[in-house]
C-alpha positions as CSV (number, residue, x, y, z in Angstrom):
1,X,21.7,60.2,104.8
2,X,23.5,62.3,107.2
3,X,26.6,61.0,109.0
4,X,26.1,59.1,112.2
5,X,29.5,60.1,113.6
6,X,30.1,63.9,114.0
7,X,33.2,66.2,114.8
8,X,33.2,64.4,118.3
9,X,31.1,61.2,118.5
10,X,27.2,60.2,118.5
11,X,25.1,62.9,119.7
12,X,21.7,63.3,120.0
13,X,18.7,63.8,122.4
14,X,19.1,60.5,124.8
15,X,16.4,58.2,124.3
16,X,14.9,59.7,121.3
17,X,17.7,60.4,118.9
18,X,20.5,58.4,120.5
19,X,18.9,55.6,121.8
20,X,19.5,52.3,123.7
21,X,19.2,50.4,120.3
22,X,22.2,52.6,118.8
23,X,24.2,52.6,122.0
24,X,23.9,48.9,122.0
25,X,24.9,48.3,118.6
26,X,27.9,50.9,119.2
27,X,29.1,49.0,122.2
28,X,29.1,45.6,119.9
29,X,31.2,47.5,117.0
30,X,33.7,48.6,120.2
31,X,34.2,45.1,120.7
32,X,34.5,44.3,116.6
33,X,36.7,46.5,115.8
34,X,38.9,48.1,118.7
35,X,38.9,44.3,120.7
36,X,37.5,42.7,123.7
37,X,38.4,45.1,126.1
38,X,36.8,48.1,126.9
39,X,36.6,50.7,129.2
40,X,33.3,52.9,129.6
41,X,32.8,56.3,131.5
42,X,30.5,58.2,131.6
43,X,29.1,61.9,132.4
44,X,26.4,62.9,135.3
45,X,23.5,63.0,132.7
46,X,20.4,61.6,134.1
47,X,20.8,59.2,130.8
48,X,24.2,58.3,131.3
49,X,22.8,55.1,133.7
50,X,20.7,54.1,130.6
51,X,22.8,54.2,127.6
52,X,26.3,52.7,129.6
53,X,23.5,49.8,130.1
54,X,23.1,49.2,126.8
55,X,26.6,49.7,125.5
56,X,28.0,47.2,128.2
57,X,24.8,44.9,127.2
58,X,26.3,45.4,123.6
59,X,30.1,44.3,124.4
60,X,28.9,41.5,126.3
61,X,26.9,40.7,123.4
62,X,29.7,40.2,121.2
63,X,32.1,38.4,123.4
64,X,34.0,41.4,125.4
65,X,34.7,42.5,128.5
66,X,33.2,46.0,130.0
67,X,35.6,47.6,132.2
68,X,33.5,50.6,134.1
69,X,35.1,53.4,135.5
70,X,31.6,55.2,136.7
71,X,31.8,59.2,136.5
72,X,34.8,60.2,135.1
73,X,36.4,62.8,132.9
74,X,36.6,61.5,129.7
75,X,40.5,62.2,129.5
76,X,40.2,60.0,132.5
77,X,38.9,57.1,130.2
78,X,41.3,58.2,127.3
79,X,44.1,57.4,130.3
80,X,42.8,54.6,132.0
81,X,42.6,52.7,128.3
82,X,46.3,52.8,128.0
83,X,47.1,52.0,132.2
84,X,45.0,48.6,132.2
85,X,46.2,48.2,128.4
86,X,42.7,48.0,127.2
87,X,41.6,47.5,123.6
88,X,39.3,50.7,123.3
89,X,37.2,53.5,125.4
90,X,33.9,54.5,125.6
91,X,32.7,57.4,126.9
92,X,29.2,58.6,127.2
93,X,28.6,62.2,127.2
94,X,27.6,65.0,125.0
95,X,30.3,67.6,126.5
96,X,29.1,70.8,126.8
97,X,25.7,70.2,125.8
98,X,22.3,70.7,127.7
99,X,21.3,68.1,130.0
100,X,18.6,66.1,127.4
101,X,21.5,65.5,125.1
102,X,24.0,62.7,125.1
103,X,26.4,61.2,123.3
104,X,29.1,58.4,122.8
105,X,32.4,59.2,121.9
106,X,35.1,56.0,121.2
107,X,38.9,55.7,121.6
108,X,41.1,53.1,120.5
109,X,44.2,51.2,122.7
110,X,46.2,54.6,123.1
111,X,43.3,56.7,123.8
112,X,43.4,58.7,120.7
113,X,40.2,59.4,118.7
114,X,39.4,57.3,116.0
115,X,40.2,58.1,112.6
116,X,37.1,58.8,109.5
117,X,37.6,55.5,107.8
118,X,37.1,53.3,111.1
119,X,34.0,55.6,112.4
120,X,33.1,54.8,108.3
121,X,33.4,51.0,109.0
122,X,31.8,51.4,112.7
123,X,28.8,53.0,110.8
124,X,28.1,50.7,107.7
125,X,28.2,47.6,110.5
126,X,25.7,49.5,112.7
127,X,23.7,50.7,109.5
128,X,23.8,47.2,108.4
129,X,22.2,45.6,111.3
130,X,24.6,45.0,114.0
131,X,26.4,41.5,115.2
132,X,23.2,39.8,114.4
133,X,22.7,40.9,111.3
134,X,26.3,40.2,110.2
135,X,26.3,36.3,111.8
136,X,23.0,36.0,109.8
137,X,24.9,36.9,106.2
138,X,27.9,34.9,107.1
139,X,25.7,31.9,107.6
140,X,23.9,32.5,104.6
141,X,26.9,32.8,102.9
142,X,27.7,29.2,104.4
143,X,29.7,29.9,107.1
144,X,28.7,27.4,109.2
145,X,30.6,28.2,112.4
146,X,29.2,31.8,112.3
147,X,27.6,32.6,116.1
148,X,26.8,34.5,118.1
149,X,28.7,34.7,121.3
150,X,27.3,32.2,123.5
151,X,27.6,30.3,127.0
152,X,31.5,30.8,128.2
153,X,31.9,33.0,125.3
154,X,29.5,35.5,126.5
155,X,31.2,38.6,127.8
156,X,30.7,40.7,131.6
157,X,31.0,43.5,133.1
158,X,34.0,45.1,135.9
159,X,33.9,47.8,137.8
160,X,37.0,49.3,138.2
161,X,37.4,50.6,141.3
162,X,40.0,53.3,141.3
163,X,39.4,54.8,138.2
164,X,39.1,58.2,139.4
165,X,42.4,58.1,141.8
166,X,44.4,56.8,138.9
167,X,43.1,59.6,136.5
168,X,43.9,62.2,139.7
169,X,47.0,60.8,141.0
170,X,48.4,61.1,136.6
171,X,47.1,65.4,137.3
172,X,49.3,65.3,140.3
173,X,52.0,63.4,139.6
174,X,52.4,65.4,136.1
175,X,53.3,68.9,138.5
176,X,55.1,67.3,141.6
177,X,57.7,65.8,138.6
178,X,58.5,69.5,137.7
179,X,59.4,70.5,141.6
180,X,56.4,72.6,141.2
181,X,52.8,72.6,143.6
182,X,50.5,75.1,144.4
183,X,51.0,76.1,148.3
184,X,49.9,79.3,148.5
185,X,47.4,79.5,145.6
186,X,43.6,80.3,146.3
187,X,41.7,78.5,143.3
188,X,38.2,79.2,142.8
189,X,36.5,76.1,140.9
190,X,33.0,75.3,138.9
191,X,32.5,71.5,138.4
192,X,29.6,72.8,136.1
193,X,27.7,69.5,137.7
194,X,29.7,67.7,135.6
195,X,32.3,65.0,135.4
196,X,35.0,66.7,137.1
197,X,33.2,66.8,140.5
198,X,35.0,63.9,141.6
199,X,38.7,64.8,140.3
200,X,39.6,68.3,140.1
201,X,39.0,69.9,143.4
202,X,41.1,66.6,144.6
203,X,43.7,67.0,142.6
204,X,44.2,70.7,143.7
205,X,43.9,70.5,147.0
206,X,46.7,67.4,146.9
207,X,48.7,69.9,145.1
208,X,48.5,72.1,148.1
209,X,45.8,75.1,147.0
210,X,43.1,76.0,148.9
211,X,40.5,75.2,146.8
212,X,37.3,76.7,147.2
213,X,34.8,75.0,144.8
214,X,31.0,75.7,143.3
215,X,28.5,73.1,141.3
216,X,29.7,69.9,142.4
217,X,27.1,68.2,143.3
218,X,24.8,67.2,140.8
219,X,21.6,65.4,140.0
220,X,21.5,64.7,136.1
221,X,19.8,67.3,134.8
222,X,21.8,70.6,135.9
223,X,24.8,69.8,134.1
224,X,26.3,72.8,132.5
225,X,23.1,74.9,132.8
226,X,23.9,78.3,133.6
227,X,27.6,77.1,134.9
228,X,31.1,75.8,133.9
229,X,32.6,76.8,130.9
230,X,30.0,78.0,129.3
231,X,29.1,80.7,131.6
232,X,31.2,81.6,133.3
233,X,29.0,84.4,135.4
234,X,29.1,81.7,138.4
235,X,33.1,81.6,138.5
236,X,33.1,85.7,138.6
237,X,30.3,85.9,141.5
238,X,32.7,83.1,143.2
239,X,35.8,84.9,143.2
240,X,34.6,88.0,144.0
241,X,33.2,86.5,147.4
242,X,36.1,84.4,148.1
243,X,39.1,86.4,146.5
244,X,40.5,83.5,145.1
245,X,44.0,84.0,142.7
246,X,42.9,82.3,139.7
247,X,39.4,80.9,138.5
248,X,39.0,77.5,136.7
249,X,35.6,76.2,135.0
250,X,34.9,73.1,133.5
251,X,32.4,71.9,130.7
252,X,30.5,68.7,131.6
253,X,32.8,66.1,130.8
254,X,36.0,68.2,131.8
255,X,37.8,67.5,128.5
256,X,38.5,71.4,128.1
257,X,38.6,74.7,131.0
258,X,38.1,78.4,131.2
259,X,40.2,80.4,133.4
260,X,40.0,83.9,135.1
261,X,41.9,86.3,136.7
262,X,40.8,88.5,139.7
263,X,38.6,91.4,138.3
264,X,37.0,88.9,136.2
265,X,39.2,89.0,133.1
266,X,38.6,86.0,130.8
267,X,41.4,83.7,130.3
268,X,40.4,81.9,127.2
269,X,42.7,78.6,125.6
270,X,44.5,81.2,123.1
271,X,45.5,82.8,126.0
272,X,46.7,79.4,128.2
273,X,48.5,77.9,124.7
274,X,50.4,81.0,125.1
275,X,51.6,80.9,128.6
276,X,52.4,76.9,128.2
277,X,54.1,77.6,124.8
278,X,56.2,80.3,126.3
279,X,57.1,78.0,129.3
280,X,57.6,75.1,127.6
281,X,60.1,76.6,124.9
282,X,62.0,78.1,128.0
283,X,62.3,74.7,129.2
284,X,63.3,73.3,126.1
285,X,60.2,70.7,125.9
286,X,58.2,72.5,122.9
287,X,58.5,69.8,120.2
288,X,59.8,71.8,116.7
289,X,59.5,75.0,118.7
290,X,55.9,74.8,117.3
291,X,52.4,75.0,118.6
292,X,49.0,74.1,116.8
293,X,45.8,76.1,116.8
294,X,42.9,76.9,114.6
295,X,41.9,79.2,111.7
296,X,39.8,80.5,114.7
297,X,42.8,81.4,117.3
298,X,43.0,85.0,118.1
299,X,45.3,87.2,116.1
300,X,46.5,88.0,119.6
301,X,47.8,84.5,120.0
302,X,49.6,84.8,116.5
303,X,51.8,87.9,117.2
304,X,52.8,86.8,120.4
305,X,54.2,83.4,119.2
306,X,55.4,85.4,116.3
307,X,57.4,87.8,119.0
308,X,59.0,84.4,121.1
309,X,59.9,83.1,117.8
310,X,57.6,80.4,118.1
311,X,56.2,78.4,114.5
312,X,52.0,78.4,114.5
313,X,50.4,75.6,112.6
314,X,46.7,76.7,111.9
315,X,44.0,73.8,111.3
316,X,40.4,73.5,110.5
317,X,38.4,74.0,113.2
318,X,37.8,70.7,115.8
319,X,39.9,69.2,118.4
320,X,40.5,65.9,116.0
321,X,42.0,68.4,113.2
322,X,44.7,69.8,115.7
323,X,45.7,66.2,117.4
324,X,45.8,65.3,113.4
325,X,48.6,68.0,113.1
326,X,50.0,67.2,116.2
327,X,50.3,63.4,115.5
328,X,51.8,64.1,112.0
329,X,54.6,66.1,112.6
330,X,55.4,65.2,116.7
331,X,54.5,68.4,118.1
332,X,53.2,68.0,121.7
333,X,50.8,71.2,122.6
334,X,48.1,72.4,120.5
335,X,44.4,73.7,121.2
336,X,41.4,75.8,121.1
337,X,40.0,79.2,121.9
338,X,37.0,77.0,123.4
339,X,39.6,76.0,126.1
340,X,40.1,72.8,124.3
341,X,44.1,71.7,125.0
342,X,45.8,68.8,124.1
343,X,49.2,68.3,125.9
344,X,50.9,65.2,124.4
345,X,53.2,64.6,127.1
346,X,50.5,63.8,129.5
347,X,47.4,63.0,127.9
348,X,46.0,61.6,124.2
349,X,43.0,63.8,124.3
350,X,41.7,67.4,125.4
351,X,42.3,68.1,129.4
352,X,40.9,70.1,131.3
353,X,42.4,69.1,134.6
354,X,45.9,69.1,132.9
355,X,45.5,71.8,131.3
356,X,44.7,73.9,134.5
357,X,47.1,71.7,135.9
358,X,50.2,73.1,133.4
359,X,49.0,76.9,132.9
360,X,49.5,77.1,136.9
361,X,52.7,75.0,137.0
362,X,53.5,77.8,134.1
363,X,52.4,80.8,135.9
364,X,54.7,79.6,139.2
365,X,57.4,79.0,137.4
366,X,57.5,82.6,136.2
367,X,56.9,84.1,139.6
368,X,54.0,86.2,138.0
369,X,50.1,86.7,138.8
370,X,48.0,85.2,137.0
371,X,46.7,88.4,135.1
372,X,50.8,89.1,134.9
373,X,51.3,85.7,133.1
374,X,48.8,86.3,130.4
375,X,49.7,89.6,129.3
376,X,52.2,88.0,127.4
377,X,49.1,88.1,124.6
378,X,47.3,91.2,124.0
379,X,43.7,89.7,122.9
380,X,42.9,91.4,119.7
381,X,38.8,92.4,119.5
382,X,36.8,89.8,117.3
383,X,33.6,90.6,115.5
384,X,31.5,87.6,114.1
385,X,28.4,87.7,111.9
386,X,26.1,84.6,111.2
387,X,24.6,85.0,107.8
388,X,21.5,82.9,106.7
389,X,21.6,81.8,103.5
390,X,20.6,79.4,101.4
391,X,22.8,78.3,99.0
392,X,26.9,78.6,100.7
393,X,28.6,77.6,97.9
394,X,27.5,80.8,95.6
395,X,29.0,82.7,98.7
396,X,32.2,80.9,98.3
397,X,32.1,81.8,93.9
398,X,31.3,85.3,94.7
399,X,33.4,87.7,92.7
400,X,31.6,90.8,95.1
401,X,31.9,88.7,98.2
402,X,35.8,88.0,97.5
403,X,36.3,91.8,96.2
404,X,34.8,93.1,100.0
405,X,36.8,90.8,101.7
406,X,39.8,92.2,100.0
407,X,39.3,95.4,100.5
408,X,38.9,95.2,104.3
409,X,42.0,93.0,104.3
410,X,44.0,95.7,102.6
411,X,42.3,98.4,105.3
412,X,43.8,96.0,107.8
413,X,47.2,95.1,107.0
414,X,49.0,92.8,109.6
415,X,46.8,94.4,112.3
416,X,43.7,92.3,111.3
417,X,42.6,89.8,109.2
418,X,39.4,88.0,108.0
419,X,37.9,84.9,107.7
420,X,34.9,83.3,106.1
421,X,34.0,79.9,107.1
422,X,30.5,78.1,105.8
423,X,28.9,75.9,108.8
424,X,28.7,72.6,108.7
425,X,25.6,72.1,110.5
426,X,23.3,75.1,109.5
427,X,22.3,77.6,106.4
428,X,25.5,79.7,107.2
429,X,27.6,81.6,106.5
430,X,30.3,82.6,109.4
431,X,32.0,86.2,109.0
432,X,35.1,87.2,111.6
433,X,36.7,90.0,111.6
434,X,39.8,90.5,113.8
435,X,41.9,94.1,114.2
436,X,43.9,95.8,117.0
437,X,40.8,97.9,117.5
438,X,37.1,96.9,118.0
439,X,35.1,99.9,115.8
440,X,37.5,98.3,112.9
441,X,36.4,94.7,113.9
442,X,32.7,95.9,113.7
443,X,33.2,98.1,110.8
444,X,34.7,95.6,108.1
445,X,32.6,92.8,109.6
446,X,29.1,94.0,109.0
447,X,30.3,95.7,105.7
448,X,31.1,92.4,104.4
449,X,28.3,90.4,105.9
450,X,26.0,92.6,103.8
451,X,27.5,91.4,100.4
452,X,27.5,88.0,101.5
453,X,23.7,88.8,102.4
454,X,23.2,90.5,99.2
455,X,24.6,87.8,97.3
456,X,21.7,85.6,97.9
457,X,18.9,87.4,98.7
């Protein structure tokens, strides 16, 4: 049986794969196993009102206490766990996903993630029935003061009221402590319709920037179509017509953010890690002079750390496999190309807010433009080839596959590299090539995509 618990949560279509059965079972394993205290946020999905029903019904069901923070980022959750010194966090949202999807994502009492074996427990309790099911076996097992909650015991619901100011205030606050704002700065902004309609532009604006600001209104079933991070066409046609100094896009539950400069050039979280990294060795904050990334960051990214003498540690692909790294060693900045940052200093989780928040407190500091800033990394061109096929692991014991990959890594040398990486969702096979110039990218990439292809045909 496939795992309930993916690279980020529950997700599936609302209603028909995740539905108010699982959401409610998942809020009673919040309260067994993170505590009594719980604070749930959600996205703008149309199905957000549904499924935070049925996960506060859950809580309540097993003796805790919902604390709702309403529309939210869900960094703004991850935060408001550890300000009200909750047990846990919910959030409900399926990120960057179309409008008919949801998802619920949990954190535990210092808003980080939390780890396989608990999601292992979370699911064998759910798979095994829920609260009911397991006060049935105890009392068959002759527990005789096995319950379920019941008259005083039974838990409620709180609003909290200023969730969104605290979560905005923490963005602000973060900048005005390094004798930095943004007078002066023309920031053109797509909420995507998402979560981040009710923070970011705020928080800009209290920073001093003109903020001029697209997509945030929303209705529950625009939320990043044809907007935010994801496309990022919007943004462009936005600071074209307002000739904003920077551009900043969020996905639907603002946990990560795309940037661009005037002209439209693409400031991708490669390219924002950099900047910060730079910045934050000058200032001496860059824990073990080392930032983490992926197998998937940008060669780009690599040489210019390389260049400023700063370490790289490379993970698997997925927020929780960087924050992993992070965690273990004490570093405090890692991310994604996706835009996915995680700055421990101010938040447990992916920020989008923050993350904007410290690329432009970054890009002050050095008295550059924006475009100026970023050319500290020259992007190297990326070509990447999905290959169907049906059986991955004779890819991966391929003596002609390995033998093509060699050879286009010798062609390369230190100016390109390659990498093979098998999906964990589909029949394939992913094949990148990197190199300082794109006819090589294209070149080596397809030549090796039609071994891999040949190998199972």
């Amino acid at each position: 049986m496939a795992r309930l618990f993916g690279t980020d949560g529950v997700r599936g279509v609302a209603n028909v794969e995740l539905t108010c059965e699982l959401a409610y079972k998942l809020g009673q394993a919040a309260a067994v196993y993170l505590g009594k205290s719980i604070v749930i946020g959600k996205d703008t999905r149309l199905s957000g009102d549904m499924l935070e029903a049925a996960v506060c019904a859950g809580i309540a069901s097993a003796g805790g206490t919902a604390l709702l923070a309403g529309v939210i980022p869900t960094p703004g959750v991850a935060l408001i766990v550890r300000e009200l010194s909750a047990a846990g966090g919910v959030v409900i949202s399926a990120s960057h996903n179309p409008p008919e999807y949801n998802g619920i994502k949990l954190f535990d009492a210092q808003g980080f993630k939390l780890p396989d074996a608990v999601e292992d427990e979370i699911e064998a309790f759910i798979a095994a029935g829920g609260l009911e099911a397991a006060v049935a076996r105890a009392k068959a097992e002759g527990d005789v003061d096995a319950h379920m909650p019941q008259g005083a015991e039974v838990g409620i619901a709180i609003e909290i009221e200023d969730a969104c100011e605290m979560y905005i205030e923490h963005a602000v606050a973060s900048v005005r402590s390094q004798g930095v704002d943004f007078e002066g700065l023309h920031i053109a902004l797509d909420a995507g319709h998402g979560a981040s309609a009710h923070a970011s532009a705020v928080a800009l604006r209290r920073l001093g920037a003109e903020v001029t600001v697209i997509n945030d209104d929303y209705d529950g079933t625009d939320i990043n179509v044809r907007c935010g991070s994801t496309c990022l066409t919007p943004l462009r046609e936005l600071m074209d017509e307002c000739g904003a100094d920077v551009g900043v896009a969020h996905d639907g539950d603002a946990d990560r953010v795309m940037l661009m400069a005037p002209g439209g050039l693409e400031i991708d979280g490669d390219m924002v890690e950099a900047v910060c990294a730079l910045d934050m060795k000058a200032r001496g904050v860059l824990v073990g002079n080392t930032a983490v990334s992926t197998v998937m960051c940008n060669l780009g990214f690599m040489h210019a750390m390389r260049d400023a003498g700063i370490e790289v540690v490379q993970t698997k692909v997925g927020d929780r496999y960087v924050l992993e790294a992070m965690r273990e060693h004490g570093y405090v900045l890692g991310g994604e190309q996706s835009g996915h940052m995680i700055l421990l200093d101010y938040n447990s989780t992916g920020d989008g807010l923050m993350t904007a928040c410290q690329f432009l407190a970054a890009v002050r500091r050095s008295g550059k433009t924006v475009e100026e800033a970023v050319s500290v990394m020259k992007k190297f061109p990326q070509t990447l080839i999905n290959v169907r096929v049906a059986d991955k692991q004779a890819v991966a014991e391929s003596s002609a596959v390995a033998a093509a990959v060699a050879a286009a890594e010798e062609a390369l040398g230190d100016s390109g590299r390659v990498l093979l990486r098998p999906s964990g969702t589909e029949p394939v096979v992913r094949v990148m090539v990197e190199a300082f110039d794109a006819d090589a990218a294209d070149l080596h990439a397809r030549a090796i995509a039609d071994v891999v292809g040949a190998v199972v045909a």
